[in-house]
C-alpha positions in Angstrom: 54.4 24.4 -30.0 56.4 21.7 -28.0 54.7 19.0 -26.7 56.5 16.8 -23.8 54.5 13.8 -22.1 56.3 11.9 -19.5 54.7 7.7 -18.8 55.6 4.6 -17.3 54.6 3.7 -20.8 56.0 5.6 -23.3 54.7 3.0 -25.9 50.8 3.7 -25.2 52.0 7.4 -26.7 52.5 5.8 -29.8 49.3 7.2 -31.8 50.9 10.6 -31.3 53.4 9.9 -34.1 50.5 8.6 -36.8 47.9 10.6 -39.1 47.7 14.2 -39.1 49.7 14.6 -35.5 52.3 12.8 -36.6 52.7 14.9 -39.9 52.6 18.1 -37.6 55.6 16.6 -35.7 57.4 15.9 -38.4 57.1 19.2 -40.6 57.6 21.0 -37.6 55.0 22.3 -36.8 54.5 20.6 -33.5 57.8 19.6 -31.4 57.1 16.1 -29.9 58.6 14.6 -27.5 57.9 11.2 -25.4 59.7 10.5 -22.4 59.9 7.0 -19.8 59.4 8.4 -16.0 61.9 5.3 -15.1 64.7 7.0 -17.1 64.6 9.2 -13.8 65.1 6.2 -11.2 68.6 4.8 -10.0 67.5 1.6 -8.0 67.5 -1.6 -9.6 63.7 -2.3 -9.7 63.1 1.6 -10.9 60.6 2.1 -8.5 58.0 5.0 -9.1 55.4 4.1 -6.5 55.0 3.6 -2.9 52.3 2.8 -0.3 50.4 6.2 0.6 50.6 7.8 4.1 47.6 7.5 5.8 46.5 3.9 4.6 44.8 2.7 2.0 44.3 0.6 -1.3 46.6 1.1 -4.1 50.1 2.9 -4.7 50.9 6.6 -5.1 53.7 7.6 -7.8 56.7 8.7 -5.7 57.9 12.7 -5.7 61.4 12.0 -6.4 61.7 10.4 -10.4 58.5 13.3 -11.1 61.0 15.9 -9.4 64.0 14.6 -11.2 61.8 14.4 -14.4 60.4 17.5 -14.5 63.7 19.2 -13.5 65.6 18.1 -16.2 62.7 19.2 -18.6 62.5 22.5 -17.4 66.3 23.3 -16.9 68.3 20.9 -19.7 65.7 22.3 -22.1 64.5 25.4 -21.2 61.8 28.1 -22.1 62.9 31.5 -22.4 60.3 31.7 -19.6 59.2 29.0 -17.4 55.5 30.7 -16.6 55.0 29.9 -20.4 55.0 26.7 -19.9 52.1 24.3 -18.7 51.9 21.1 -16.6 48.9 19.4 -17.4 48.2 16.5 -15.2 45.3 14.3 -16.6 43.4 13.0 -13.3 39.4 12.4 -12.7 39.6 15.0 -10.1 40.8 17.4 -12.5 38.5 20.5 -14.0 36.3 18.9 -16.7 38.0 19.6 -20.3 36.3 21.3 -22.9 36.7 22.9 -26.2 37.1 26.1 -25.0 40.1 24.3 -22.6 41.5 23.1 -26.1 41.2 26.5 -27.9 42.9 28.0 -25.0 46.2 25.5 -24.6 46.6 26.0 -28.9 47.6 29.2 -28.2 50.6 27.9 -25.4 54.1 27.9 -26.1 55.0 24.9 -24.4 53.1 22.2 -22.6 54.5 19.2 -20.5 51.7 16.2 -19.7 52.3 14.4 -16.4 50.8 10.6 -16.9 49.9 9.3 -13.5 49.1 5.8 -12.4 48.1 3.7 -9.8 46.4 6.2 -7.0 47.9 9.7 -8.6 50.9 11.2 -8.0 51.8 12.4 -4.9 50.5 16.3 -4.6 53.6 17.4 -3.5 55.0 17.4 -6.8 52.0 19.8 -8.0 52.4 21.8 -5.4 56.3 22.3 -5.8 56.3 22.8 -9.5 53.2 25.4 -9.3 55.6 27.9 -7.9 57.5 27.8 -11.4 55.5 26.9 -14.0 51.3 26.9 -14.3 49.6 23.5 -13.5 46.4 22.4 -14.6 45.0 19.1 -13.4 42.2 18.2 -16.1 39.5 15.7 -16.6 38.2 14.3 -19.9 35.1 13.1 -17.7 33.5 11.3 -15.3 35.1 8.2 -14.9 37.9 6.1 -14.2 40.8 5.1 -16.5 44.1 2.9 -15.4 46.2 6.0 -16.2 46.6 9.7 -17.6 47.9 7.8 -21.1 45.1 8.1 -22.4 43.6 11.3 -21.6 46.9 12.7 -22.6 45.9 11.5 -26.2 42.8 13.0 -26.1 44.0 16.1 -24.7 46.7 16.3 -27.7 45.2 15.9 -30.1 42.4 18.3 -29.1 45.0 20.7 -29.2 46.6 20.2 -31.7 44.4 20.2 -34.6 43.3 23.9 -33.5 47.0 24.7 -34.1 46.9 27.0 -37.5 48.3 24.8 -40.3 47.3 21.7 -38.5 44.2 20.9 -40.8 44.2 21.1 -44.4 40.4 23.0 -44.2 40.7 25.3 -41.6 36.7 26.2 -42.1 35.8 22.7 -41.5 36.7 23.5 -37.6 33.7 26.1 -37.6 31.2 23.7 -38.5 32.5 21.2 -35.5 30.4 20.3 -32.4 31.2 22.8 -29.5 32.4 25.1 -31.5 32.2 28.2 -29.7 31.0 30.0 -32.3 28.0 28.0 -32.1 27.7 25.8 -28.8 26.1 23.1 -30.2 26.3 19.5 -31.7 27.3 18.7 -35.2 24.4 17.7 -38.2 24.0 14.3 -39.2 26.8 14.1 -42.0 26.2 12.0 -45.5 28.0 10.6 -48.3 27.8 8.8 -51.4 25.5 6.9 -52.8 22.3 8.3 -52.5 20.4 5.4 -51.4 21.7 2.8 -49.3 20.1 0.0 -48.0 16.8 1.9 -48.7 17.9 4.6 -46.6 17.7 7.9 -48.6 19.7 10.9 -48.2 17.7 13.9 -46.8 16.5 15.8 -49.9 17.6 19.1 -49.0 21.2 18.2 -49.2 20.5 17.4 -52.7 18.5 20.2 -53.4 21.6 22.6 -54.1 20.2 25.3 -52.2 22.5 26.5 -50.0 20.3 28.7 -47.8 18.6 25.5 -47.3 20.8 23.1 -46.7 22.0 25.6 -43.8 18.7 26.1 -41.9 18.6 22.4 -41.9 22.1 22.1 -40.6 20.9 24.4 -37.7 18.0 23.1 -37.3 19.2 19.1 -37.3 22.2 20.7 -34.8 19.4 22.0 -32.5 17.7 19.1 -32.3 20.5 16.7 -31.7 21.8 19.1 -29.0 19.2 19.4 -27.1 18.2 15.8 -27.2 21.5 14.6 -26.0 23.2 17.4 -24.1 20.5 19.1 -22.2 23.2 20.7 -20.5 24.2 22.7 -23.4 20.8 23.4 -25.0 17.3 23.0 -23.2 15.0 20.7 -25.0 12.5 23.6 -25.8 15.2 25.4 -28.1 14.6 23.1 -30.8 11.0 23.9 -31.0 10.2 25.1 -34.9 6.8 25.7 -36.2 6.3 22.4 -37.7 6.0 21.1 -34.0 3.6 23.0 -32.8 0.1 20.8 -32.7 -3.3 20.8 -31.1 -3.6 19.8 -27.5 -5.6 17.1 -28.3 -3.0 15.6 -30.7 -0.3 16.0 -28.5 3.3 14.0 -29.3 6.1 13.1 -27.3 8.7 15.4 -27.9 6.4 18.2 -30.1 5.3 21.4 -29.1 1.8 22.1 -27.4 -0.8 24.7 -27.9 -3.9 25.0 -25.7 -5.6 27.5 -24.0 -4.5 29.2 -20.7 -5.0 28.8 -17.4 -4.6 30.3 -14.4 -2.1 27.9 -13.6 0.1 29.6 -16.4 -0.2 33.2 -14.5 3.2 33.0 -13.2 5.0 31.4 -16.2 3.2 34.1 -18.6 4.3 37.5 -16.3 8.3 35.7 -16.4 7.6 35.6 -20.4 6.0 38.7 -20.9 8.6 40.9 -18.5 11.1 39.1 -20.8 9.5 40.3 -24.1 8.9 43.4 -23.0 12.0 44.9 -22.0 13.6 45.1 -25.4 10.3 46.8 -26.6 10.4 49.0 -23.8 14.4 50.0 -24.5 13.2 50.4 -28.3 10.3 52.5 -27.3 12.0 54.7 -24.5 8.3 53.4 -22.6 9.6 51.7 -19.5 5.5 52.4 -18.3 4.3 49.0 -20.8 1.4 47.6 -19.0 2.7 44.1 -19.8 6.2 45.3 -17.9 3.8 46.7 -14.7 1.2 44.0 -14.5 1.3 42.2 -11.6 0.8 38.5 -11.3 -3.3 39.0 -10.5 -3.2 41.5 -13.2 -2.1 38.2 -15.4 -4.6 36.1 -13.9 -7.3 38.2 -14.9 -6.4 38.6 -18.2 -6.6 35.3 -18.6 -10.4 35.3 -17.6 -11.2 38.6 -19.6 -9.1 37.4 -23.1 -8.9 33.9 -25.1 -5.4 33.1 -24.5 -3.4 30.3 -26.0 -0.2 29.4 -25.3 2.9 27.1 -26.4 4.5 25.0 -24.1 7.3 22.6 -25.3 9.4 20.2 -22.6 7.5 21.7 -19.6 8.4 24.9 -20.7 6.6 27.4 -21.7 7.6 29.7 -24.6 4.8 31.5 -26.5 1.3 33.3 -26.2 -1.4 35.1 -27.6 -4.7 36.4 -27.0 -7.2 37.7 -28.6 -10.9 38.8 -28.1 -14.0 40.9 -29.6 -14.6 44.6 -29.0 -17.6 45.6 -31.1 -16.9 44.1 -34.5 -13.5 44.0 -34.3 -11.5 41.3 -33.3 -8.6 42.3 -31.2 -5.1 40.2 -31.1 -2.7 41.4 -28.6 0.6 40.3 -26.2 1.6 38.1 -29.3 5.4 36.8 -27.4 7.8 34.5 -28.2 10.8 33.2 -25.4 13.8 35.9 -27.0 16.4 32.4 -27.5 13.6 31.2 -30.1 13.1 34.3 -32.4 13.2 33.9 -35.8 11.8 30.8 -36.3 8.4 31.8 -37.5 6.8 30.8 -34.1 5.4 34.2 -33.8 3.5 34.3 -37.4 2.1 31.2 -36.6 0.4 31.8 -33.2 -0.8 35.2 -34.9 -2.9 33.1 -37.7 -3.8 30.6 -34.5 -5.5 33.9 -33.2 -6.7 35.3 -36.4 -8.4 32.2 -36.7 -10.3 31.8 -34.1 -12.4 35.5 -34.6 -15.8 34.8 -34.4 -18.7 35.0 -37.3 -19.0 38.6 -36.0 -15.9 39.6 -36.5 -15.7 42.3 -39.5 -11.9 43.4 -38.7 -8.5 42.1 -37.3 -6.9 44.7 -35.3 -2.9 44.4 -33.6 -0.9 47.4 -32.3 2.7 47.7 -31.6 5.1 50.4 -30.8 6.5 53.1 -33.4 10.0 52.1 -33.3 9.3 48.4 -32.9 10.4 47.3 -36.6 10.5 44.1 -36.3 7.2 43.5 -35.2 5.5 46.1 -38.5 7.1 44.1 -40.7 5.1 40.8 -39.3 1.9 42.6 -39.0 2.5 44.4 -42.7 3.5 40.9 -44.0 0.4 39.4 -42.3 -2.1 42.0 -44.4 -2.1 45.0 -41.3 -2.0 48.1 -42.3 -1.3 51.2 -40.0 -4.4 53.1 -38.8 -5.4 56.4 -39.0 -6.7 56.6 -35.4 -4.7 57.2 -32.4 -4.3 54.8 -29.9 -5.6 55.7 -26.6 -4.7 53.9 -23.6 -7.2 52.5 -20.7 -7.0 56.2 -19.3 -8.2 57.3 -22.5 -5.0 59.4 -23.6 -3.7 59.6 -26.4 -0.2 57.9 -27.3 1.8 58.5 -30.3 4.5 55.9 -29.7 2.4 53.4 -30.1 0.6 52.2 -33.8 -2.5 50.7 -34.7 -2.5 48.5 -37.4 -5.9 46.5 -39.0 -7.6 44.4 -41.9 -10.7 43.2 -42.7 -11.3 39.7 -41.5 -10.5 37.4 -44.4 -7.6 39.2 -46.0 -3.6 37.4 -45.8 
């Protein structure tokens, strides 16, 4: 890749030629190049800025030394094509960077950084050089800096290091914060010693069980994402089953369980529609009463069935309800939000309804659709086994696609 910047200041560029950058630059692998906008001027003061039409605070960089500039890059030393080369022009009005931004430029030919000062530079410039070559004005974020030097560093090196043979551990750029593979935050990262200043080393990382120390790297990644980029992860992703408490012993931050209301109707139809659809695919059963219901069809429920439900950061994200038919104690709509599967959620609020069956109670009965794998494997896990009965719906037919599945009350 070649790699021109052009600056008032070619000294602020400096860091460019240090640590792994510099390396790149000089094995080769990146060609580098630093150049002094007032190499371009022919007065005696080398002017590069002016007053801007209109009025105004401040200067605006002058077209003519960008022109001349720019020119001389793209003709003196050319591309075989000039549409493979990029202008980027660092500016807070520019489109916010990201890592995806950075994954894409790695994979340019050739990119040329336009430093600005003062007020910008004067648009005509963009405007004349985005008929020959692609400009991007970018943003590294919402504020203000004295100049695009900086930003250009930023932007560099961002680049760069996704440049094969740039890093010595190429895997170590999987495991980085906004990744795209993954979209989230880094873990908290430790070292050697152990203990230091009393502060211990989480155990797991000692434990030298992989699959462990993984699940806590997701799970520590979760947390710190959604804690301090909302944007990229809602607080209620992180939820895991250790955070789901009583409503009475409710924490900042944990999850809640209490019992429904009919306040929760409309929330509860949104997460049941969204359950219920991949069921429905798997099942071929577009019909499921929990896809038809309406929102008073919900609301009722609620009245005729002990419901619980998990809420978490105002959202809510689980359910399950439960009530007595005879001697048996039935458990049904059992969801979890689809973005937190996996995470044992479900089990949990099954045993919160298992639980709660009543002196009565001889028999724990779920059902679940034939082709629905997922959800046998819970219910067989959980002590269920299938039923020899049919289940028959509220119209009193018959249904093979759907499985009954019981235990006696007290077993797993």
């Amino acid at each position: 890749m070649r790699i021109d910047v052009i600056s008032i200041f070619p000294g602020y560029l400096a860091p460019l030629e240090l640590s792994l950058l510099g390396r790149a630059a000089d094995s080769g692998l990146i060609a580098l190049r630093i150049h002094d906008l007032r190499a371009w001027t022919h007065d005696r003061h080398r002017t590069v800025d002016d007053t801007p039409y209109g009025g105004g605070a401040g200067m605006v960089m002058k077209a003519e030394p960008w022109g001349k500039a720019l020119d001389d890059l793209l003709t003196l030393d050319p591309a075989p094509d000039d549409r493979a080369t990029r202008l980027i022009v660092p500016s807070p009005a520019g489109r916010p960077f990201t890592q995806a931004d950075a994954e894409r430029l790695s994979r340019e030919s050739r990119l040329i950084f336009a430093c600005g000062r003062y007020e910008g530079i004067d648009q005509r410039v963009l405007d004349h050089f985005a008929e020959r070559v692609t400009v991007e004005e970018i943003s590294v974020g919402d504020f203000v800096l004295s100049g695009g030097e900086a930003a250009a560093l930023v932007i560099v090196e961002a680049i760069a290091r996704l440049i094969p043979g740039f890093m010595g551990n190429a895997e170590s750029l999987a495991e980085e914060s906004h990744h795209p593979g993954c979209g989230l935050l880094e873990s908290p990262v430790y070292t050697r010693p152990a203990t230091w200043r009393d502060l211990e080393v989480p155990a797991v990382l000692l434990s030298g069980n992989h699959a462990k120390v993984a699940d806590w790297r997701r799970d520590q990644a979760r947390r710190r994402t959604a804690e301090r980029r909302p944007d990229l992860l809602h607080p209620s992703q992180a939820v895991r089953v250790e955070d789901l408490v009583d409503g009475t012993l409710r924490d900042e931050g944990a999850a809640v369980v209490r019992m429904a209301t009919a306040g929760d109707a409309a929330e509860l139809l949104t997460l049941q529609r969204a359950c219920w659809v991949q069921e429905a695919q798997l099942n071929d059963a577009l019909s499921l009463p929990a896809l038809v219901e309406s929102l008073d069809d919900v609301r009722a429920g609620i009245g005729a069935w002990l419901t619980w439900v998990v809420r978490t950061d105002s959202r809510l994200v689980g359910s399950v309800r439960a009530g007595l038919r005879g001697q048996t104690w039935h458990v049904s709509r059992l969801m979890v939000a689809p973005d937190l599967h996996g995470r044992g959620i479900g089990r949990w609020l099954l045993g919160l309804a298992e639980s709660a069956a009543p002196d009565e109670a001889t028999r724990l009965e779920v059902f679940t659709g034939a082709a629905s794998a997922s959800n046998l494997r819970m219910y067989k896990r959980a002590g269920y086994r299938p039923m020899r009965e049919p289940f028959v719906d509220a119209e009193g037919r018959e249904d093979p696609g759907v499985v009954r599945l019981a235990k006696p009350r007290g077993l797993g």
